[in-house]
N, C-alpha and C positions, 0 to 999 in steps of 0.2 A: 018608302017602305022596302023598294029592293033593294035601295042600296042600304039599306042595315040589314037587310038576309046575305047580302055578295058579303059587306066588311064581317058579320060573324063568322061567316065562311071560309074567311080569310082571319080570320083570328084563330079561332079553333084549328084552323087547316095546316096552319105552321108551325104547331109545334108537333103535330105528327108526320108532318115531310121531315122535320128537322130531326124526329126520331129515328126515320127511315134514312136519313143521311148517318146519324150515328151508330147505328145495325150495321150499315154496310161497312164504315171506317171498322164498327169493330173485327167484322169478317174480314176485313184487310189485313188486320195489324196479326191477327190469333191463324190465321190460314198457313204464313209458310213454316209456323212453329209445330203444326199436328203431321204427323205420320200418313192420316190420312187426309187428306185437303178438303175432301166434300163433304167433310163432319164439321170446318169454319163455318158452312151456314149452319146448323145451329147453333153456333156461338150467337151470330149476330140475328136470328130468329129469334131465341129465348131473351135478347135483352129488348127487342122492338116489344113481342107478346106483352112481356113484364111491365114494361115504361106505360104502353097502352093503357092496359090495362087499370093501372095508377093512375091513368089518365080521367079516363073514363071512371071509375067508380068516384061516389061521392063523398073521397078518403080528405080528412085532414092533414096531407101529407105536403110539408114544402119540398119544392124540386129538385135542392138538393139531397136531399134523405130517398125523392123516390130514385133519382138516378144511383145512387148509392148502391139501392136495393135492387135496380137493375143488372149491375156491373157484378155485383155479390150472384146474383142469378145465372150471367152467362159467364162466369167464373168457373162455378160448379158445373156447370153442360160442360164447357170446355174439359174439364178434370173428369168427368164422365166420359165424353168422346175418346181421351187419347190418354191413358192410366199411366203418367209417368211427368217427371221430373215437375211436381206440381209448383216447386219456390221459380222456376222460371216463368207456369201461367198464370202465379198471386202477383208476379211482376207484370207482365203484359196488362195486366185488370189496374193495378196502381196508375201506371202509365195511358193509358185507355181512361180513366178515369180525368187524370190530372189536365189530358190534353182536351178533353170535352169543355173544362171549364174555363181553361186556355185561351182556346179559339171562340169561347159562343161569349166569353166577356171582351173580344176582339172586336167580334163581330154585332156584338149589342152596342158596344160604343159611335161604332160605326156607322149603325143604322142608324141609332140617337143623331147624332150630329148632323148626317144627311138627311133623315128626313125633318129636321128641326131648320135646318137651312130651306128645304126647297118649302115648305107649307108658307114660309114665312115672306118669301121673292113677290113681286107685286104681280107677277103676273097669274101666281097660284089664288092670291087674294085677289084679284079680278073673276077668275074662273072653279066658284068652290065647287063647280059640278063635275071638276074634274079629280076630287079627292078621293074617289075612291080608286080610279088608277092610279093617281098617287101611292096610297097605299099597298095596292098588289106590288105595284113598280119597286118601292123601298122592300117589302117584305120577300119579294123574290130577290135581290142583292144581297140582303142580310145572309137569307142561305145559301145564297152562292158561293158570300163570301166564305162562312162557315166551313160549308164540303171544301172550298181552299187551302184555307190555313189547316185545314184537319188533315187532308189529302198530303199536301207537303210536308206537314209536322210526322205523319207517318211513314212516308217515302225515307225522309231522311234518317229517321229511326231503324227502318229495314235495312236502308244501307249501309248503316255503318253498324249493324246486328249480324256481322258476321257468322260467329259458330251459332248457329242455332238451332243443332242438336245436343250441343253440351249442358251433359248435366249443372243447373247453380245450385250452390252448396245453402244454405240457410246466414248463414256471415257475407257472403255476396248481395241476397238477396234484400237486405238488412240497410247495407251500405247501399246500397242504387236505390230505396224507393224512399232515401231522405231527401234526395231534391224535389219529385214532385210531390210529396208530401207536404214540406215546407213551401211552395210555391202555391198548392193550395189553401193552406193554413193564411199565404199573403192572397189572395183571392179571396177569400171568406172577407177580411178587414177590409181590402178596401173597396170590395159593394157592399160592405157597412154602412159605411164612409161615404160613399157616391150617392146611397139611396138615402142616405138622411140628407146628404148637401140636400138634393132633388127635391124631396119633402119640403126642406125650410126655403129654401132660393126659389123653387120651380123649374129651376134650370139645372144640370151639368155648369162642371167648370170647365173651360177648353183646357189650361193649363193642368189640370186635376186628371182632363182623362186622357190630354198625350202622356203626361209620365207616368197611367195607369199602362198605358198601349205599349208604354216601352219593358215596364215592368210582366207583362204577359211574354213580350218578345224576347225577352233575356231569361224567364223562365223554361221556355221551350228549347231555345238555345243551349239553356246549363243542360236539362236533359238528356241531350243529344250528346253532348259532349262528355257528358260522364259513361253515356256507353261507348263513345268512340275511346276514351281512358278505361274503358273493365275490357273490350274488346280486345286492346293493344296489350295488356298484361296477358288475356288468355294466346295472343299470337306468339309473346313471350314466352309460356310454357307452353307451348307447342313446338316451338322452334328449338328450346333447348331438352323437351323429350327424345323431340324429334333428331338430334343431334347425339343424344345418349342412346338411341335405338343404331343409330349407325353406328356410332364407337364402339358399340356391343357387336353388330354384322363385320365390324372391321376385326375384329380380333375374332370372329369364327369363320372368317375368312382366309387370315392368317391360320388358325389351324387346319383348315382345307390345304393351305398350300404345305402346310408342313406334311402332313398325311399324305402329298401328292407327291413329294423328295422322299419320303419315304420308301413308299409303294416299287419308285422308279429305283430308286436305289436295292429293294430287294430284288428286281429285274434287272438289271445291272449285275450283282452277285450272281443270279442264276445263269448267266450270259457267262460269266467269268468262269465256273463252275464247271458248265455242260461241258467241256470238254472230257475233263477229269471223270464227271458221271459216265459219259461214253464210254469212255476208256476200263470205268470201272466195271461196267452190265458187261466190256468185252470180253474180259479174264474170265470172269462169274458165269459166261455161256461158254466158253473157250474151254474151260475145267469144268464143263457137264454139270456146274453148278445152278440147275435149272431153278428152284425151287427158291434158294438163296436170291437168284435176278429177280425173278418175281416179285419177289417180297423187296427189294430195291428197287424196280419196276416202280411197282404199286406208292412209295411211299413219295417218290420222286414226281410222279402222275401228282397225287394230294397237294404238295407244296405247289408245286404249278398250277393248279386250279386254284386254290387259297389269293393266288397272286393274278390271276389272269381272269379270274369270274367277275372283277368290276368291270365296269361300263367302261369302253373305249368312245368317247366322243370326239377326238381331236385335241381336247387339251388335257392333262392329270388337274387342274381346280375343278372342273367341271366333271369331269369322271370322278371325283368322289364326293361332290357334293349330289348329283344325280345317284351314284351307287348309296348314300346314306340315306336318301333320302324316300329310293325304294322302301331300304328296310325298314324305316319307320312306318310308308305303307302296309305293308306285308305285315308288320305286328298287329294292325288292327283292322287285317284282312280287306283288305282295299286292293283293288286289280291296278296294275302301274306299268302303263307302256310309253316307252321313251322310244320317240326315233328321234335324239339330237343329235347335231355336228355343228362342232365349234366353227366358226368363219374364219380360220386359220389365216385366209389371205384377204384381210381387212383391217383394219383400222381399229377396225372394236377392241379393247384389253379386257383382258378376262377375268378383273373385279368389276366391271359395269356389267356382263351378262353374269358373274357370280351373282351381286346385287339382286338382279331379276331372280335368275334362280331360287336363289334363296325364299326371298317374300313371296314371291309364286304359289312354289311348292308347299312350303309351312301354310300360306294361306288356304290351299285346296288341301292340304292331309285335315286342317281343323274342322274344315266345314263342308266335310266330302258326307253326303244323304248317307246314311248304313243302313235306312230302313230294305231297301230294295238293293239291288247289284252295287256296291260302290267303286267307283271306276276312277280312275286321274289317270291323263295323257300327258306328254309333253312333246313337241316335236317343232323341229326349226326347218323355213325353207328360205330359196330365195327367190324375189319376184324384182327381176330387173336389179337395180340398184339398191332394194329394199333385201334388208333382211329382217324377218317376220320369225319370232317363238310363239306358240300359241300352247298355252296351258289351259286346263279343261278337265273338270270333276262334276260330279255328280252332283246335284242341288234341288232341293226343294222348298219352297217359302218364296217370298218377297224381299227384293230390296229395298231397305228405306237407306235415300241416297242424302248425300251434302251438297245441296244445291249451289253453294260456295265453292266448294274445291271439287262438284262435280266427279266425285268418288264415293263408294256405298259407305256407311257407317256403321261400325261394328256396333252387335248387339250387346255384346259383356261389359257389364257395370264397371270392371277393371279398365284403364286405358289397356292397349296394350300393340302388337306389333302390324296389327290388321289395319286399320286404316293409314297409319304411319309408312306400312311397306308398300301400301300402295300408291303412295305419294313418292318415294322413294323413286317406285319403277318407273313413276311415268317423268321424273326428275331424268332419269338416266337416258331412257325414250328421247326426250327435247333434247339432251344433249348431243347426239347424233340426227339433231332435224327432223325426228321422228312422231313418234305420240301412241299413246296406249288407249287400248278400249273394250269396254267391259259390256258383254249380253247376256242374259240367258235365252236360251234356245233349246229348247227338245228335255229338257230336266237337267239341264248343263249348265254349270257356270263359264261361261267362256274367255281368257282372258287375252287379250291378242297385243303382241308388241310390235313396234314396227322401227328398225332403226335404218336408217339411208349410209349407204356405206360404199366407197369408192373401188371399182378394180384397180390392182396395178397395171401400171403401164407395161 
């Protein structure tokens, strides 16, 4: 009598652990795609509740249709949790779904074949008082195995799920969820196929369920690999954006430097000049021509301040992309203090601290707080062999960051030069043995570069 209470116990009992193993895979798989992470356990709550629940009621429901109605369940929680790019979590749910049936027709073969060997050994048929360990023994394997093959089938997924705040389009989402779609569709047929051998034989065929075990394994497989093939096309169009955002910096670069021949050539003129102007205020006081100097004075003072009111940093690139870069502050009343200077006597060239410059500053005038004071700082020092820029604006909100390339990701539906420039900088950062890093602090965004740079001898 107890042991038909323990074996129900144990029948009943395993497919609700085996529920709780597929809650938690879901909360694994749906966790690092949400904004906010501790909203994944309701993903994987609402489909344990839901499955239960199927469970337990006295529904006509076969297992396939309730998990179905599961996954449709913590589908919707998911798109409730995190309001945004929902053909990515109809994909995670496709996927989450295909893998469940995946591993648990792995792992059922598995158990068939094992516990169908050991009940059958002489030594099991000697000792039938031992069948109900038997039984726990196999049924805790099967989910072990299960949380396994689910565990690694998802590991490998995450891994090679690179952008995983990139919006998918509905034609991506389209083309990815025909393998495990199709792989289900071959799941469905052949536990057709299996559970009528069983029916008419009594038995599994060995040969029937290795090339079923290889057919689950080559389905998880294709899987994998058709995201590591959609992942390598988006590193594709990322690389060659990413390559048009610099050809575009390169060429506003280039007019920095022209604007900077410029500037220096209208200083140059006034240098050539001053003499003659000298010479000319002398006659104009010399001949009591007081009123006339003044007004020559005056006009002469104007053109010199016109020429002389940009930013002196150490180099003309950098003095007029810091002086342009003011005034786009100041247009939209933004505070802008600069204490830079170029590292004149290093090794740095001054399109790698342009580079910075640039994405820095365009990124702090975007997304500089206006509700309260708005402020951007820029200022370069040195600590030892380090030379350090730190830019710094006013911010309010949250980062939601790219756990991948460990840089924030821009909120605008457009791509555009924000998270790109910040790849950029820290591109130029490693290049001189350095590395870039991003806080906020006190209502600041703080952005701090650091590059290692040699005195001369």
């Amino acid at each position: 009598m107890y042991d038909e209470a323990y074996g129900a116990a144990i029948f009943y009992g395993t497919p609700i652990m085996e529920n709780i193993i597929g809650a938690y895979c879901f909360y694994r798989i749906s966790k690092p795609f949400m904004k906010n992470k501790r909203r994944a356990v309701y993903v994987g709550g609402a489909y344990f509740l839901i499955i239960l629940t199927l469970y337990i009621l006295p529904l006509r429901i076969n297992a396939f249709t309730a998990y179905l109605i599961g996954v449709l369940a913590a589908f919707f929680v998911m798109c409730e949790a995190d309001r945004r790019n929902y053909e990515q979590k109809a994909f995670l749910a496709v996927i989450f779904f295909s893998m469940h049936w995946f591993t648990y027709a792995m792992a059922e073969i598995l158990y068939d074949r094992l516990y169908g060997f050991a009940e059958n050994t002489d030594y099991m048929l000697a000792h039938s008082e031992l069948w109900l360990l038997l039984y726990l023994t196999v049924s805790l394997i099967f989910l072990g195995m299960e949380l396994l093959f689910m565990t690694v089938g998802i590991h490998c997924i995450l891994r090679s799920y690179s952008f995983k705040y990139e919006n998918m389009s509905k034609k991506e989402l389209l083309i990815l969820v025909i393998p495990p779609f199709m792989g289900v569709v071959g799941y469905r047929v052949i536990e057709y196929y299996r559970g009528f051998y069983i029916g008419q034989v009594g038995k599994s065929s060995a040969k029937y369920d290795f090339f079923s075990l290889l057919y689950y394994a080559v389905a998880i497989i294709t899987v994998v690999v058709v995201i590591v093939i959609y992942q390598n096309i988006k590193a594709g169009q990322e690389e060659k954006l990413q390559n048009e955002l610099l050809g575009a910096q390169v060429n506003s670069i280039m007019q920095h430097i022209e604007q900077a021949e410029s500037l220096y050539e209208d200083i140059r003129s006034i240098k050539h000049d001053m003499t003659n102007h000298i010479i000319t205020l002398e006659r104009l006081y010399s001949g009591n021509k007081t009123e006339e100097a003044t007004g020559y004075g005056m006009e002469l003072k104007t053109e010199l301040s016109q020429i002389t009111e940009r930013i002196v940093s150490g180099n003309p690139v950098t003095d007029v992309i810091l002086w342009e870069m003011q005034k786009k502050a100041e247009k939209k009343n933004i505070c802008f203090d600069i204490d830079f200077h170029f590292p004149a006597d290093s090794k740095i060239n001054s399109f790698d601290i342009s580079v910075i410059l640039n994405n820095g500053l365009l990124n702090a005038i975007e997304n500089t707080d206006k509700s309260r004071a708005a402020h951007i700082s820029v200022l370069s020092y040195r600590r030892n062999n380090a030379y350090m820029i730190e830019i710094n604006n006013t911010f309010m909100g949250e980062l939601r960051w790219d756990e991948e390339r460990e840089i924030p990701v821009t909120s605008k539906k457009k791509k555009d030069a924000h998270g790109y420039g910040l790849a950029n900088i820290r591109r130029v950062a490693e290049k001189y043995s350095g590395a870039m890093e991003i806080e906020l602090k006190d209502g600041m965004f703080c952005l701090t570069v650091m590059m290692m740079t040699e005195q001369p001898s």
